[in-house]
N, C-alpha and C positions, 0 to 999 in steps of 0.2 A: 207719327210720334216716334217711331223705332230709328229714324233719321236724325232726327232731334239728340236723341240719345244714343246714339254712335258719335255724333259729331262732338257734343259736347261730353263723352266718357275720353274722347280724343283729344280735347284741348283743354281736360282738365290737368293734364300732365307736361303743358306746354307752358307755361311760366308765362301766362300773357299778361299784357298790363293789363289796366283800367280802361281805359279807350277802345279794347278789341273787345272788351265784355257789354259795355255799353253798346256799341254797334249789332255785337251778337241777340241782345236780349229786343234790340230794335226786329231784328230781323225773322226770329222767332220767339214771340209776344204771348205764345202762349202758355211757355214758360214762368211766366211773372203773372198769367191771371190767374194761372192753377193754385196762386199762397193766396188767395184771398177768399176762397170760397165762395164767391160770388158773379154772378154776371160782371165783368169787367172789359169796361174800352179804353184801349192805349188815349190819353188827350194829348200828352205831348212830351217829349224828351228835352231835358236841359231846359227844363222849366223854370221860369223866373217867380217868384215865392214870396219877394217882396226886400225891404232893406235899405234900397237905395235913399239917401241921406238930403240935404237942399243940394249938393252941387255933383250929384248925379255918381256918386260911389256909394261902394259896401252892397251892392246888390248880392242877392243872396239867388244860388239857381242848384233847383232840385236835378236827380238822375231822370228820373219818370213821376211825372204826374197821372195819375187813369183813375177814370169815375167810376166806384166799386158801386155793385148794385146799382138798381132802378132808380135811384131818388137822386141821381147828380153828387152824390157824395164824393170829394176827391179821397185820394189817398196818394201816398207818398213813397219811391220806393227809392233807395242811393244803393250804390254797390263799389264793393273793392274788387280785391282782386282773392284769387284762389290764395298766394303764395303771404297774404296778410296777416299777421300772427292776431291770434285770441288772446293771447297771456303773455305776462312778464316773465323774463328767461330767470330770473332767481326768485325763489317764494317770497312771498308777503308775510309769512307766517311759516318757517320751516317746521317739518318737511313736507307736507303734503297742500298747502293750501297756497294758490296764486292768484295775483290780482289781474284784472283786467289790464288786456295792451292799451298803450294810448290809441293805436288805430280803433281799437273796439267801443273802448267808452267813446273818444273823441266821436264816431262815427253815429254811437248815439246820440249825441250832447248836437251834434252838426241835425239828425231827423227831427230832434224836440224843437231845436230854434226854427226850423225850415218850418214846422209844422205852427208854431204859436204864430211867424209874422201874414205865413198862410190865412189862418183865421183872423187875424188882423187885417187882413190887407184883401179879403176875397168879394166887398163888395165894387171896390174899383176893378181890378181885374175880369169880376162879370160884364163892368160894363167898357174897358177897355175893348172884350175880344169876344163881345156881341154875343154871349153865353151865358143869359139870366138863368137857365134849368140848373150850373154846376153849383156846389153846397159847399161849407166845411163845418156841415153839423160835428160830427166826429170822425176827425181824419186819419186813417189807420195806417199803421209807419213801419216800411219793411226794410231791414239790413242784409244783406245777401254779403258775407264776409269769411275770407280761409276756407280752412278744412278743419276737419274733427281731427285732436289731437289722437294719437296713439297712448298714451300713460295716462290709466286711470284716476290717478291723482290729477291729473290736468283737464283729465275729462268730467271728472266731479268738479272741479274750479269753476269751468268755464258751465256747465249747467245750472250750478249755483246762479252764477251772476247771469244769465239768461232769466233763469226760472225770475227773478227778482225786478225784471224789465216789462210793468207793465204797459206802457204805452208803446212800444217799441216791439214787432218780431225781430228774431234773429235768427238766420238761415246760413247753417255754412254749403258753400258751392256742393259739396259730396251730398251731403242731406238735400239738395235740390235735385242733383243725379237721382237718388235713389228713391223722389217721390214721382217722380217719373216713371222710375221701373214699375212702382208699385202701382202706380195706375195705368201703365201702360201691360200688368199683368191682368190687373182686374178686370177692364173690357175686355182682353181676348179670353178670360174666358166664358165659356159658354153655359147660357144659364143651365147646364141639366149637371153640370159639373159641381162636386160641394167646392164651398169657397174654402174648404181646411185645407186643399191641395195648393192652396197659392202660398208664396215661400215667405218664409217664418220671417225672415229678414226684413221683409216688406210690410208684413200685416199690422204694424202698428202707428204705419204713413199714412194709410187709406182714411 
């Protein structure tokens, strides 16, 4: 894990696109099953989700598909990038209240429909790709998007309109770093140790 998180504490500061985050998150998967709480297995990347129309457009294709828990439940996860804004550069409401970026809503609005034509469209796909066990009893939707602003007003903004996204998680890249750290403190320490000594920063990731 301490590899994990050297490598990406190092290209969170590299302005990568979209494409080198998906490949990274291919690469080390355990990143993306640590937000789910659950037993999770990678099913497949650039997954197809459904959409396509009689003359074979508007297909619609998720970042990662993976079956959360025991029961085949999929779930859903899309990613931007680090460098992605959460918010509109002038208030919605001066001075202190901003709305959400088009990247942010849009990226919601992109998981909801990914996720309805999913449960629409999940009993041909089980049988397209020979996987009667996978589900979409209730399909849980991760956004991995920016970083935490710096200006508390921005940062009250954008937790607002999180706090208010129930179907949808929202993860910024830093906040994925440092749930990392925090569980990658909390195994090393060693059970004779109190957990008061694990760092304040982290204790309310775990």
């Amino acid at each position: 894990m301490s590899d994990i998180i050297e490598s990406m504490s190092r290209e969170l500061v590299n302005r990568r696109k979209e494409g080198f985050w998906q490949e990274y998150f291919i690469q080390n998967p355990f990143v993306l099953k640590m937000l789910f709480g659950l037993p999770v297995i990678m099913y497949t990347d650039q997954a197809s989700v459904g959409g396509m129309g009689l003359k074979r457009s508007g297909e619609k294709y998720a970042d990662y598909l993976v079956e959360a828990g025991m029961l085949g439940n999929l779930g859903i996860v899309e990613i931007k990038t680090t460098e992605t804004p959460l918010l509109t550069k002038d208030p919605y409401r001066p001075p202190t209240l901003y709305g959400p970026s088009a990247d942010l809503s849009g990226g919601v609005n992109q998981l909801l429909d990914q996720k309805l034509r999913l449960i629409k469209g999940i009993a041909a796909k089980k049988e397209d790709d020979d996987q009667p066990h996978i589900q979409a009893w209730s399909v849980p939707c991760i956004l991995i998007i920016g970083r935490l602003p710096e200006m508390r007003e921005l940062k009250r903004s954008f937790e607002i309109y999180r706090g208010s996204q129930r179907d949808v998680l929202i993860i910024t890249f830093d906040e994925l770093l440092a749930k990392l750290k925090a569980l990658h403190e909390f195994l090393s320490t060693k059970p004779d140790e109190p957990k008061e000594e694990l760092s304040d920063q982290y204790a309310d990731l775990l």
